[in-house]
C-alpha positions in Angstrom: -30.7 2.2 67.8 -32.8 4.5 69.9 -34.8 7.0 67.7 -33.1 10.5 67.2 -30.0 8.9 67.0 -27.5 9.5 63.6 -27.6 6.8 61.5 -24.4 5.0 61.8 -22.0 5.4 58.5 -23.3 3.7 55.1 -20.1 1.6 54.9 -21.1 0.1 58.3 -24.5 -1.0 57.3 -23.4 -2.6 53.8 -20.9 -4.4 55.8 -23.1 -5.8 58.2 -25.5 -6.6 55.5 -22.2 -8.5 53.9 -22.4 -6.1 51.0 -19.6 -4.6 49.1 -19.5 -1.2 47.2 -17.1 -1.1 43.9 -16.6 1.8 41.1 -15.6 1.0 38.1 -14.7 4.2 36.0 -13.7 2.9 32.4 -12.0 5.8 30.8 -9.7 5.0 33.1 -9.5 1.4 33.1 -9.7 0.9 36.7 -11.8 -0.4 39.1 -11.8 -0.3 42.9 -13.6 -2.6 45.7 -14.2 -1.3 48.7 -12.9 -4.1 52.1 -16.0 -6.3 51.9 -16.0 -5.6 48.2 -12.7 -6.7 48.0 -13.0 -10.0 50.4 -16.4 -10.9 48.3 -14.4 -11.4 44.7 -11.4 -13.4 47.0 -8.8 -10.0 47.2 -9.2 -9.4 51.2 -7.0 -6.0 51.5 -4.8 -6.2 54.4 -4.7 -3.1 55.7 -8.4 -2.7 55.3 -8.7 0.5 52.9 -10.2 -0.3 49.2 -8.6 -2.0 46.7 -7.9 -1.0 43.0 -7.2 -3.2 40.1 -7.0 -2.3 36.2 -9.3 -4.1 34.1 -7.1 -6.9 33.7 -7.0 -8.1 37.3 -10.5 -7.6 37.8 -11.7 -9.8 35.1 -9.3 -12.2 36.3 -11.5 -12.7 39.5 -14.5 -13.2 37.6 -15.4 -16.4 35.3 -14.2 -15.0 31.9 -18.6 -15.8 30.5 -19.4 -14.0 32.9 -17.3 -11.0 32.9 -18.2 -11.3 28.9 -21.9 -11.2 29.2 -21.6 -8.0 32.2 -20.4 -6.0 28.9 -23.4 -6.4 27.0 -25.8 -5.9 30.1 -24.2 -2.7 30.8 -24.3 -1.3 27.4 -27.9 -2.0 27.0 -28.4 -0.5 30.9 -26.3 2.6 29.7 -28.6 2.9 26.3 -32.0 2.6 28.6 -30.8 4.5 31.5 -31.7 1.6 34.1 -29.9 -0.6 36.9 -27.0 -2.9 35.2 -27.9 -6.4 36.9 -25.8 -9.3 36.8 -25.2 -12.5 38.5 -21.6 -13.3 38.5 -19.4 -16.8 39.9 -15.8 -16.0 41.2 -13.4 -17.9 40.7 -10.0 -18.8 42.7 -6.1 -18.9 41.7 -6.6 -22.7 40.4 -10.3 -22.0 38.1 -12.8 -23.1 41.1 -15.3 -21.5 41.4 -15.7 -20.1 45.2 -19.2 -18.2 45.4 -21.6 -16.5 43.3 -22.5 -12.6 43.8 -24.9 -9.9 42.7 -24.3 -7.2 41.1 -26.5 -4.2 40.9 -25.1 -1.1 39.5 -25.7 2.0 38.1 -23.9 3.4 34.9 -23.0 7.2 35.4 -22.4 8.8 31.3 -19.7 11.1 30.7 -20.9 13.7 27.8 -17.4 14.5 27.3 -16.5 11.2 25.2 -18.5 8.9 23.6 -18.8 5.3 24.8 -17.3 6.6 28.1 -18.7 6.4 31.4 -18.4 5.0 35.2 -20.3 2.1 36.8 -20.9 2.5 41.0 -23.0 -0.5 42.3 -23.1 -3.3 45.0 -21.6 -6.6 45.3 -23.7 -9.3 47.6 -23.5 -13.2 47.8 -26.1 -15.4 47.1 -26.6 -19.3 47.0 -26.5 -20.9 43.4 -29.1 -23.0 42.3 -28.9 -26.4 43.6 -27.7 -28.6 41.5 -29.5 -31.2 39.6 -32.3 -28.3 38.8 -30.6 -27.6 36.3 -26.9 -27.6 34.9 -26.7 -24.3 33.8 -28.6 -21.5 34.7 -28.4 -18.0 33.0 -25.8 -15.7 35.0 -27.5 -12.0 34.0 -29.8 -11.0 36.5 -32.4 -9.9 33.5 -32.4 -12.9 31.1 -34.7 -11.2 28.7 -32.8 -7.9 28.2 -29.2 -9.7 28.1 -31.0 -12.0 25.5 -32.5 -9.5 23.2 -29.2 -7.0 23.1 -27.3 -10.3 22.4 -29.7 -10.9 19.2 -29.7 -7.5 17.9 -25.5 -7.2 18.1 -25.4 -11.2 16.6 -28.7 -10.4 13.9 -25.9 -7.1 12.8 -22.8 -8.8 13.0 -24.0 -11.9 11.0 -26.3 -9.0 8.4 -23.1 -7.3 7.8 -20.9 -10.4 6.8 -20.2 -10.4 3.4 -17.9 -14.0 2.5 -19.0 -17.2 3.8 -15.8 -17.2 6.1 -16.8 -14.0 7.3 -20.3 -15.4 8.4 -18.1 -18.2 9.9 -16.0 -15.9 12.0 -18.9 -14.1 13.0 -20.5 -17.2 14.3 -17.5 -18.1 16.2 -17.1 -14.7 18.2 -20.8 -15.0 19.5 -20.9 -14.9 23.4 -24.1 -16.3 24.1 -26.1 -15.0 27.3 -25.7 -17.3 30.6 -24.0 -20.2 28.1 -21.4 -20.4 25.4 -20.3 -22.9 22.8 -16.7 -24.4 23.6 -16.9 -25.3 20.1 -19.0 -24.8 16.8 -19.4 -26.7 13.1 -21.3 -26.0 10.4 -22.2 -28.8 7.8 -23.3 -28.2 4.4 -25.4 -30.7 1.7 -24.2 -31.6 -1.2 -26.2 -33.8 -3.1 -26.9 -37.0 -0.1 -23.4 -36.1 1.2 -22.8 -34.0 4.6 -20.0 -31.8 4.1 -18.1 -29.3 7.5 -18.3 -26.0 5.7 -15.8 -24.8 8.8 -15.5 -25.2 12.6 -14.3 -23.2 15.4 -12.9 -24.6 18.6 -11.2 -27.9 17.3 -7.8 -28.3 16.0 -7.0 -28.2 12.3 -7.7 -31.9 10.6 -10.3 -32.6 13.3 -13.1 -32.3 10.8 -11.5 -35.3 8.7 -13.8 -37.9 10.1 -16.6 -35.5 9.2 -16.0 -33.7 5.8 -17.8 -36.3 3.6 -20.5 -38.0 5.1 -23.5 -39.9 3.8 -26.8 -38.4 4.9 -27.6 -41.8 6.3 -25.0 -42.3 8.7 -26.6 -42.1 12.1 -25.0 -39.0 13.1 -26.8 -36.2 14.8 -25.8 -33.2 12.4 -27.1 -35.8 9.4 -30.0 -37.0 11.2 -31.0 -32.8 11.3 -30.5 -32.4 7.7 -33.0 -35.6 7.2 -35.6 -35.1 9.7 -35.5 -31.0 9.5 -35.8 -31.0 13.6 -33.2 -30.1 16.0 -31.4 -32.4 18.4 -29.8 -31.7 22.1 -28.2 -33.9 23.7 -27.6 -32.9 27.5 -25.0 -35.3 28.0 -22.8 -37.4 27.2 -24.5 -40.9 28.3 -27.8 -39.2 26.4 -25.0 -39.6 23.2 -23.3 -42.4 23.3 -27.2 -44.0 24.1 -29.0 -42.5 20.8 -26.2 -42.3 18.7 -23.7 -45.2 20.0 -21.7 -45.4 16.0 -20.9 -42.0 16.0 -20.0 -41.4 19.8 -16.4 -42.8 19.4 -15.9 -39.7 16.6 -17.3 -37.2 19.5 -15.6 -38.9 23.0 -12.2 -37.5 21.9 -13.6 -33.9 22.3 -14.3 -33.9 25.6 -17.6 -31.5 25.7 -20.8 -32.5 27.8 -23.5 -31.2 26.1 -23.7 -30.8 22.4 -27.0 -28.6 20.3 -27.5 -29.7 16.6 -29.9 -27.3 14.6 -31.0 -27.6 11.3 -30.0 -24.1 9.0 -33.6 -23.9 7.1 -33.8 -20.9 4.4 -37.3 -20.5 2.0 -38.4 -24.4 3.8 -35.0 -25.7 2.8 -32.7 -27.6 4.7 -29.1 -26.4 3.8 -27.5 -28.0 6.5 -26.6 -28.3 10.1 -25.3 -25.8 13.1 -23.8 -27.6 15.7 -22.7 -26.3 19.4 -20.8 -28.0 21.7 -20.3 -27.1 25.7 -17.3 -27.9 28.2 -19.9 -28.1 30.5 -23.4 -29.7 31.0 -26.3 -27.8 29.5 -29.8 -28.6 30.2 -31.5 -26.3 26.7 -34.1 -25.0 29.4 -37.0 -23.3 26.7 -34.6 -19.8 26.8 -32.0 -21.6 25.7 -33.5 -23.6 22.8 -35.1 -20.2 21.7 -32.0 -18.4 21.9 -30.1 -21.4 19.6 -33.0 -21.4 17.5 -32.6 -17.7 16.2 -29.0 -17.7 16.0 -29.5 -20.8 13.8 -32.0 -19.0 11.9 -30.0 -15.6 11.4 -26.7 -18.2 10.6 -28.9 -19.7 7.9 -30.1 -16.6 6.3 -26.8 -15.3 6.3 -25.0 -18.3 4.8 -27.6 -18.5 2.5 -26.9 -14.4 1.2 -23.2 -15.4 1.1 -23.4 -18.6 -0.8 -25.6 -16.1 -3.6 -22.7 -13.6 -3.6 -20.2 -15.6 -3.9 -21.4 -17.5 -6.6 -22.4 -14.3 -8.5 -18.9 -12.6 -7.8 -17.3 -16.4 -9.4 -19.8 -16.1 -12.8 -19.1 -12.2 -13.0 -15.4 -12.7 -12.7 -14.9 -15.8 -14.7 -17.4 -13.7 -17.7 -14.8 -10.4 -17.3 -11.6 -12.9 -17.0 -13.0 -14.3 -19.9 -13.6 -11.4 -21.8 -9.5 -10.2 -21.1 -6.4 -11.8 -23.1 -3.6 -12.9 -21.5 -0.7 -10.8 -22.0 2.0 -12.4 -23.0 5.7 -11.2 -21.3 7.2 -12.7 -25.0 7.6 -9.6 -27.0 11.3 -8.8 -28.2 12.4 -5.9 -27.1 9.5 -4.7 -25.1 8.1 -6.0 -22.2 4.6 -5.6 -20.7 1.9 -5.4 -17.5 -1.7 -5.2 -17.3 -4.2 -4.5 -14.1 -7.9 -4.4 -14.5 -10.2 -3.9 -10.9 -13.7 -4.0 -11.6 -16.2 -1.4 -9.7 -17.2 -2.1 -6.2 -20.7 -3.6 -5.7 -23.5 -5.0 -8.3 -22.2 -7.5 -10.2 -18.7 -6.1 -10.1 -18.4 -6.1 -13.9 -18.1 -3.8 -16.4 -17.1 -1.9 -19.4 -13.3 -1.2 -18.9 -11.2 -4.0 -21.5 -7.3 -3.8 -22.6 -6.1 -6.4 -25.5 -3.4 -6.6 -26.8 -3.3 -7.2 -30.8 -0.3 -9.5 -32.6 0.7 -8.0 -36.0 2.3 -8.7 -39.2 6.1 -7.7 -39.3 6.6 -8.2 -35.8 4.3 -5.3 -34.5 1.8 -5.1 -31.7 -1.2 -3.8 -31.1 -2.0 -2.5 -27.8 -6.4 -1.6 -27.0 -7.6 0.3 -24.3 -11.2 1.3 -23.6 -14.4 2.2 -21.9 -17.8 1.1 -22.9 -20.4 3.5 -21.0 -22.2 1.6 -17.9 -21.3 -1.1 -15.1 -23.3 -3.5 -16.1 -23.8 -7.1 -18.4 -24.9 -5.0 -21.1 -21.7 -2.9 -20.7 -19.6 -6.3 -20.1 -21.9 -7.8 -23.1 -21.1 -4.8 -25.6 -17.7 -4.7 -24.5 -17.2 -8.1 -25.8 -18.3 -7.5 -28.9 -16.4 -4.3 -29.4 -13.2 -5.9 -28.5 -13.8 -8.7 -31.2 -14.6 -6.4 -34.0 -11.1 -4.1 -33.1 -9.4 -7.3 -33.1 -10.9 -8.5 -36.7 -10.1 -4.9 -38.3 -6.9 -5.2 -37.1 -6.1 -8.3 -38.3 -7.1 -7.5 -41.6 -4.0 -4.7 -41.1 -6.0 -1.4 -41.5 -3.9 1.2 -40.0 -4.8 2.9 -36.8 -7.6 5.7 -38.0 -9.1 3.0 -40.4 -9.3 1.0 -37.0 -11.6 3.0 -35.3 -13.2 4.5 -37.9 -15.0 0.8 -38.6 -14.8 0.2 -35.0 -17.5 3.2 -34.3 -19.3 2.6 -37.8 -19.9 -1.2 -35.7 -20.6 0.2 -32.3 -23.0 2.9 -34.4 -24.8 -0.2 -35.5 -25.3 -2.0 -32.6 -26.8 1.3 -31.0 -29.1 1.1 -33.4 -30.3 -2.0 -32.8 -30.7 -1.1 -29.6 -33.1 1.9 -30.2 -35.4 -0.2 -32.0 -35.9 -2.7 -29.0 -36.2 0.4 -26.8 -32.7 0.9 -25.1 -30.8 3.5 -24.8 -27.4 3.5 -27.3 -24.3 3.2 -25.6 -21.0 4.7 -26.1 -17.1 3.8 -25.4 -13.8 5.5 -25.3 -10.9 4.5 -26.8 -6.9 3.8 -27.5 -5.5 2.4 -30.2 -1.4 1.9 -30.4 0.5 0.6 -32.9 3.7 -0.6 -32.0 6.9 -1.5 -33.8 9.1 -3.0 -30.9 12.3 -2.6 -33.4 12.1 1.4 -33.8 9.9 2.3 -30.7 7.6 4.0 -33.1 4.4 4.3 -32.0 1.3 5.0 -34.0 -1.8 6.6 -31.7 -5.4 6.8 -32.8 -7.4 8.2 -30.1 -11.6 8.2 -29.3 -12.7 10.5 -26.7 -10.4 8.5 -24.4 -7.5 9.5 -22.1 -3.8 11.1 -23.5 -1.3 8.1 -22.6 1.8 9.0 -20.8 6.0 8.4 -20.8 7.9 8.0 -18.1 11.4 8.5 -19.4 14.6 6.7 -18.4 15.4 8.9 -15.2 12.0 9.2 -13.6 10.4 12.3 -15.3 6.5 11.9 -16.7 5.4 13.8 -19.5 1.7 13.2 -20.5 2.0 12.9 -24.5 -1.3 15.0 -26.3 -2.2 13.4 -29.2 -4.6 14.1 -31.9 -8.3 12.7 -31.1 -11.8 12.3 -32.1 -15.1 11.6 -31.0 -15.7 8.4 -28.5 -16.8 5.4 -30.7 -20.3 4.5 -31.6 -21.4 8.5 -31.7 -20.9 9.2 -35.4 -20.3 6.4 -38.3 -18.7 8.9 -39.8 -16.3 10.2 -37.5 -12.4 10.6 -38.8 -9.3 9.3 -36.0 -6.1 11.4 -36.8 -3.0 9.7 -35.9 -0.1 10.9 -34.1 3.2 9.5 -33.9 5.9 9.2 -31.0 8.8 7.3 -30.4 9.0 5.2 -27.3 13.0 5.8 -26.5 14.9 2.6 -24.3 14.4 2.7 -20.9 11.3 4.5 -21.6 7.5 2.9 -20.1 4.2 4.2 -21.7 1.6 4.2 -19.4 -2.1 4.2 -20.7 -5.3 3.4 -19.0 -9.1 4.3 -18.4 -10.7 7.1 -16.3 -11.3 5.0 -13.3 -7.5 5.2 -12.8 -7.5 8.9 -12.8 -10.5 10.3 -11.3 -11.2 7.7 -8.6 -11.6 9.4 -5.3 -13.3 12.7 -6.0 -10.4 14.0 -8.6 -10.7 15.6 -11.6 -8.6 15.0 -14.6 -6.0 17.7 -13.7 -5.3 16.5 -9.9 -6.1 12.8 -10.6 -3.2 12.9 -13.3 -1.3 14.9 -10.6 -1.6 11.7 -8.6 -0.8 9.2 -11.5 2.7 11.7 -12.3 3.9 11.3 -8.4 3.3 7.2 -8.6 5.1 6.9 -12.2 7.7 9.3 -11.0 8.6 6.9 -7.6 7.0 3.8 -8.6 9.4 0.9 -9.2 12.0 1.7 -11.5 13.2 -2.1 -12.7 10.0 -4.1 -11.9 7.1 -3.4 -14.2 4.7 -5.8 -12.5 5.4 -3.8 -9.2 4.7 -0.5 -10.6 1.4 -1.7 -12.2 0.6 -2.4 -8.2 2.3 1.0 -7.1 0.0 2.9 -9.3 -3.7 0.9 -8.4 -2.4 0.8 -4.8 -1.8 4.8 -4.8 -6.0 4.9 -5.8 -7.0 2.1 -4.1 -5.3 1.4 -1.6 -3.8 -2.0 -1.0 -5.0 -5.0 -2.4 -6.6 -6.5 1.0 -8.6 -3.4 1.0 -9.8 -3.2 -3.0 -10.5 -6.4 -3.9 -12.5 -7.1 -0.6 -14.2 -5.3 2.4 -15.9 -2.2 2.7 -13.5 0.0 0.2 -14.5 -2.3 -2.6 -17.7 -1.4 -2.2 -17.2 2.1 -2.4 -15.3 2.1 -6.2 -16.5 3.9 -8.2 -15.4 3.1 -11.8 -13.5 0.1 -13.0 -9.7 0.4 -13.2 -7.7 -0.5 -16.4 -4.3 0.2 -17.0 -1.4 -0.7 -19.5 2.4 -0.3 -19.4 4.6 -1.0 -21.8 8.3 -0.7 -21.7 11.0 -0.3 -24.1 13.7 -2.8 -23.2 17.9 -1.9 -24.4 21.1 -1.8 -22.3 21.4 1.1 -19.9 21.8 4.2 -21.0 25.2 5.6 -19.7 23.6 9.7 -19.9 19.4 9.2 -19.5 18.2 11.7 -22.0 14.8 12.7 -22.1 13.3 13.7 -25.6 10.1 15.1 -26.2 8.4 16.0 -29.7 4.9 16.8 -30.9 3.1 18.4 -34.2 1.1 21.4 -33.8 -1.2 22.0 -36.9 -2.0 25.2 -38.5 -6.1 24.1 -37.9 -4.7 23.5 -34.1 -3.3 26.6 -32.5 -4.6 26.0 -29.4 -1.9 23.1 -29.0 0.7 25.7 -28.3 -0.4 25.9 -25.0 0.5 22.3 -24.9 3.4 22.6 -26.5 4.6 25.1 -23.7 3.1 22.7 -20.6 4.9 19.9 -22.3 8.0 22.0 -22.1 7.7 22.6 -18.6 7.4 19.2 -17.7 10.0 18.5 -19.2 12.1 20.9 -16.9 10.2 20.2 -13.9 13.8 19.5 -11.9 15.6 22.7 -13.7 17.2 24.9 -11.3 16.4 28.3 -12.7 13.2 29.2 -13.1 14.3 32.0 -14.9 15.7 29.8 -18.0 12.1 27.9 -18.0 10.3 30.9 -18.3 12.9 31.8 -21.6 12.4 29.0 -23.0 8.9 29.0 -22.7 8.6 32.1 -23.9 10.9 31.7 -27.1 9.0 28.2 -27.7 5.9 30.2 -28.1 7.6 32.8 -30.4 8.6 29.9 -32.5 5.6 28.1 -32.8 3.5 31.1 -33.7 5.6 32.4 -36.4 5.3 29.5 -38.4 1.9 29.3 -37.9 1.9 33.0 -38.3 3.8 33.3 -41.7 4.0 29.4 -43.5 1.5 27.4 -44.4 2.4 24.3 -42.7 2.5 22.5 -39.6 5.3 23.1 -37.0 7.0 20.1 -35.6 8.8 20.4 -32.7 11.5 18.5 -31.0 13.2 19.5 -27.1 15.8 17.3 -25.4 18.2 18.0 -22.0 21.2 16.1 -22.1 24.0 16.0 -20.1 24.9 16.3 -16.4 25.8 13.0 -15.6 29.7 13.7 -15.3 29.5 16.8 -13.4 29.1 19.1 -16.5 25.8 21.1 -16.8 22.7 20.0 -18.7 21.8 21.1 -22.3 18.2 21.8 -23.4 17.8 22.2 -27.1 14.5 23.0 -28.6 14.1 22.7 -32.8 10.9 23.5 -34.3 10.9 22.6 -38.3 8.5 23.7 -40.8 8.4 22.9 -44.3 9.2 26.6 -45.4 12.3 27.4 -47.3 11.8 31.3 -46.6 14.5 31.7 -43.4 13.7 34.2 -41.0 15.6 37.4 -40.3 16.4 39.8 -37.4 14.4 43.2 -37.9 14.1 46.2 -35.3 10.4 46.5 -34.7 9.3 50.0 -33.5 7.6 50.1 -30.4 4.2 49.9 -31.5 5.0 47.1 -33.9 2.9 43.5 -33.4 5.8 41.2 -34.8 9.2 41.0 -35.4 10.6 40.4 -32.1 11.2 36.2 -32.1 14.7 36.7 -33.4 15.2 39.6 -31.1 14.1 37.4 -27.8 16.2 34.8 -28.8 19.1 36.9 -29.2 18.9 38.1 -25.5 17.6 34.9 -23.9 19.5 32.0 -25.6 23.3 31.0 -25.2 22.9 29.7 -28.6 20.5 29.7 -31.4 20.5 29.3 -35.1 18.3 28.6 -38.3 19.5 25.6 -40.4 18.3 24.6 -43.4 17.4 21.9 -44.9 16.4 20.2 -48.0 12.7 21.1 -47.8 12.3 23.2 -45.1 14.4 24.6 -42.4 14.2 24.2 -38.6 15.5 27.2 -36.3 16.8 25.9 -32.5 18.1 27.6 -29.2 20.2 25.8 -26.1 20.1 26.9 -22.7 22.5 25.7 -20.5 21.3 24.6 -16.5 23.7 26.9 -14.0 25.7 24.1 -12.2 25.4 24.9 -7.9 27.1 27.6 -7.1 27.4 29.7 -9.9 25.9 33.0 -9.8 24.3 35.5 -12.7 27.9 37.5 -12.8 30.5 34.7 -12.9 
């Protein structure tokens, strides 16, 4: 080339220097090789233009370490900004390896997307190492940089590992840099036995030969475990030579070169790592430093497990401990149980159910809180749970229950103070059950309303009277309130965890708890104790392990019991509740319990009514007797095609009966009667022998009727 002259095309010169141009551009998942490009990896285009291949293909011309170990170089080249270098062997149709080539490229970042960007760089051959140098040599073109990325991404993924068999898994998915382990074991010690803790590589029931072991067997894994020093053996005669009783165990396996490293934690032997390669492996110095720190980070990691695990099994076996087992024999009723215990810690609590036999046949069903996540919590717990099940026993009734039960908790606070703890506190549920009647007696402390799902799906939450959460005031009183669990009918009851899980509050969390209840498992009461922890937890895979246990943030208890009879041929939902003259605020209740009720009316029109004469009602006996107002709603009807009947009663203990009047327009009564009048199809005031109740029905519009049929 004379000078002045143009410089002949770029594509020439790389071809006369036998060097290949290829792009890979991985949002795409493509990658084209120019004609020597193409030749170099054994694809020679025929009609000399470039050739492209998906991902796929490409990594089908490389050895598959290789292409493995290109990933990680080219991540830590994208991170830096520099050259991506790697040496790589191609192989042909039949595994051979053909030649060996360079790459150097040049990662281009898209901003657009994260993780996404094109590589453009050279392909050249060069001569391998001759053999007998060595029998491996590293195949990234920067040893130190492919070996440090590799340690940070193994030191993370073994970090993050939170189950032995997770460490395990993690250990088996490590692609070492230039060399990687056809097959790995890890042996554990127990007592002067060497035990395979698990194995990767090897078919199921090859580790029979090696499960129980004495540490004085000349094997290499137990001669690690004595001596505290690693052992490599490059080859198969260096094996059978040094350790000719066990090389019959290892011949069947096929492998050339074998690594055996102790797992050391605090100075400790705990056991043995060992490697196995397909192919010979001379553990240059890189090499045995690399193994070294895996084997360290496998150790520590093993070592965290092992502590885990063991707490989770003494936290789990003190809370299982601490729970009864509920019994499925109880005539006439039948019932499920769930407890999850908070993510993290200890994973143990405060949260407890029990369930309370009798005299006469009757049950007892406990469900509570004690304040904290932690043994002290678990610790008070148990002793609160004993003391509810003494006092019942003894066959107080429900108030006299928890009356002692917070004069006991009261104590114990108080002994705390003096050795300088805080006091704790704890919710709770008490039921009284009589599986004959369905009656149910309710004694609540500070603790959650239970609920009903009736017969044909629909949820009502049931208010009841309460008092103050145990252990607050020795003095406290626990009103009772009663309600009558029909057939067919399931009371659900359970702790706050279930309710507010999630960010809700108790509004919106009971929201959530109403839709499972409502399409839940109808026949299956073990399936809809699932349904409803699954709807705040998620599935079981994810809340009893992984990374959303962790995140819980209250225990979970929960309760159902069912009323068991023949079906029903019309469901018929029932609802009925006291509302006290000192309690007028539980008209307001009354009327949201109404609505409920009607949730699946078809006029919203007749709701508002009989909301509106419900509160009429209610008031004027708080308004003009001096007793309590019990009232009593049920909707019948519609299964035969006929409409549905509502029929609301509220009784007093009055005998004065009320009567129409014509209240002027500035007048502040009178009206009830009036409303009624104008509002109800029917309606009427009957007497009774103390007392009188006065009632209304509505009827639902069947489909298709209008307002002037």
């Amino acid at each position: 080339m004379r000078t002045g002259e143009p410089l002949p095309p770029v594509e020439d010169v790389l071809a006369a220097l036998a060097t290949g141009l290829w792009r890979w551009d991985n949002r795409a998942g493509l990658v084209t090789f120019d004609v020597e490009a193409a030749r170099l990896i054994g694809m020679p285009s025929p009609d000399g233009k470039a050739v492209t291949l998906t991902e796929a293909g490409a990594r089908a011309c490389f050895h598959p370490v290789d292409w493995n170990e290109i990933d990680g170089v080219v991540r830590l080249a994208v991170a830096e900004g520099t050259l991506a270098e790697a040496r790589l062997r191609i192989m042909d149709e039949q595994g051979h390896v053909i030649r060996t080539v360079r790459s150097r490229s040049s990662p281009v970042v898209h901003g657009d997307e994260p993780g996404s960007y094109e590589l453009i760089g050279t392909l050249q051959e060069v001569t391998e190492q001759a053999p007998g140098t060595a029998s491996r040599t590293p195949v990234t073109g920067d040893w130190r940089r492919s070996r440090e990325a590799f340690l940070l991404d193994a030191g993370r993924a073994l970090a993050e590992a939170g189950s032995t068999e997770e460490v395990l898994r993690v250990a088996a998915g490590l692609s070492m840099p230039g060399f990687s382990p056809s097959g790995l074991a890890v042996f554990g010690v127990a007592g002067d036995r060497l035990t395979v803790i698990g194995h990767h590589g090897q078919q199921a029931g090859d580790e029979g030969p090696f499960t129980d072991m004495d540490l004085a067997t000349d094997y290499p894994a137990a001669e690690v475990v004595r001596t505290g020093r690693a052992v490599y053996l490059s080859s198969p005669d260096e094996y059978r030579r040094r350790y000719p009783a066990a090389w019959p165990l290892a011949a069947r396996f096929e492998r050339k070169s074998w690594a055996f490293l102790p797992l050391v934690v605090a100075g400790r032997t705990i056991g043995a790592w060992m490697a196995g390669f397909a192919y010979p492996v001379s553990f240059t110095p890189d090499e045995r430093s690399v193994l070294t720190t895996v084997a360290r980070m496998l150790a520590q990691a093993l070592s965290r497990a092992g502590v885990a695990e063991s707490e989770r099994e003494l936290t789990d076996g003190l809370q299982k401990s601490m729970l009864p087992t509920i019994g499925p024999e109880i005539p006439g009723m039948s019932i499920a149980a769930r407890y999850v215990p908070t993510g993290g810690g200890l994973q143990v609590g405060g949260d407890w159910y029990d369930m309370i036999p009798l005299p006469g046949d009757r049950i007892a069903l406990v469900i509570g809180d004690v304040q904290g996540h932690d043994v002290r919590a678990a610790g008070l717990m148990g002793q609160l749970r004993v003391a509810l099940r003494a006092y019942a026993s003894e066959g107080h009734r429900a108030d006299a229950v928890l009356s002692r039960a917070s004069r006991f908790l009261s104590g114990v606070g108080d002994s705390a103070r003096g050795s300088g703890e805080d006091p704790r506190f704890a919710t709770c549920l008490y039921i009284e059950a009589d599986p004959a009647t369905g009656v149910l007696e309710v004694a609540r402390a500070g603790h959650p309303e239970p609920a009903i799902r009736m017969a044909d799906g629909t949820v009502l939450m049931r208010p009841s009277a309460g008092g103050l959460p145990l252990g607050i005031d020795p003095d406290a009183d626990y009103p009772t309130s009663r309600m009558v669990l029909e057939p067919g009918e399931t009371l659900l009851i359970c702790t706050d965890g279930l309710i507010e899980t999630g960010g809700h509050d108790l509004d919106t969390g009971w929201d959530r708890i109403r839709g499972a209840l409502e399409n839940g498992p109808a026949e299956q009461l073990e399936e809809l104790a699932d349904a409803l922890v699954e709807t705040v937890l998620g599935p079981s895979s994810h809340y009893t392990t992984g990374p959303l246990a962790d995140r819980r943030e209250d225990d979970v208890a929960l309760l159902l019991l069912r009323r068991t009879a023949a079906a029903l041929p019309v469901p018929v939902r029932r609802t009925a509740m006291t509302v006290a003259q000192a309690e007028p605020e539980r008209i307001a209740a009354a009327r949201q319990q109404l609505r409920e009720l009607l949730h699946d009316w078809s006029d919203d029109d007749q709701v508002d009514s009989a909301v509106l004469m419900l509160s009429e009602m209610l008031t004027n006996v708080l308004v003009h007797t001096d007793g309590d107002a019990l009232l009593v709603a049920e909707v019948s009807g519609g299964a035969t095609g006929g409409p549905r009947r509502l029929r609301v009663e509220v009784a007093d203990g009055s005998d004065d009966l009320p009567h129409k009047r014509r209240p002027g327009e500035l007048a502040s009564s009178g009206r009830g009667l009036v409303l009624m009048e104008l509002l109800a199809e029917r309606w009427g005031v009957d007497p009774r022998g103390e007392g009188k109740s006065i009632w209304f029905e509505l009827y639902e519009p069947l489909e298709g009727d209008s307002d002037d049929a």
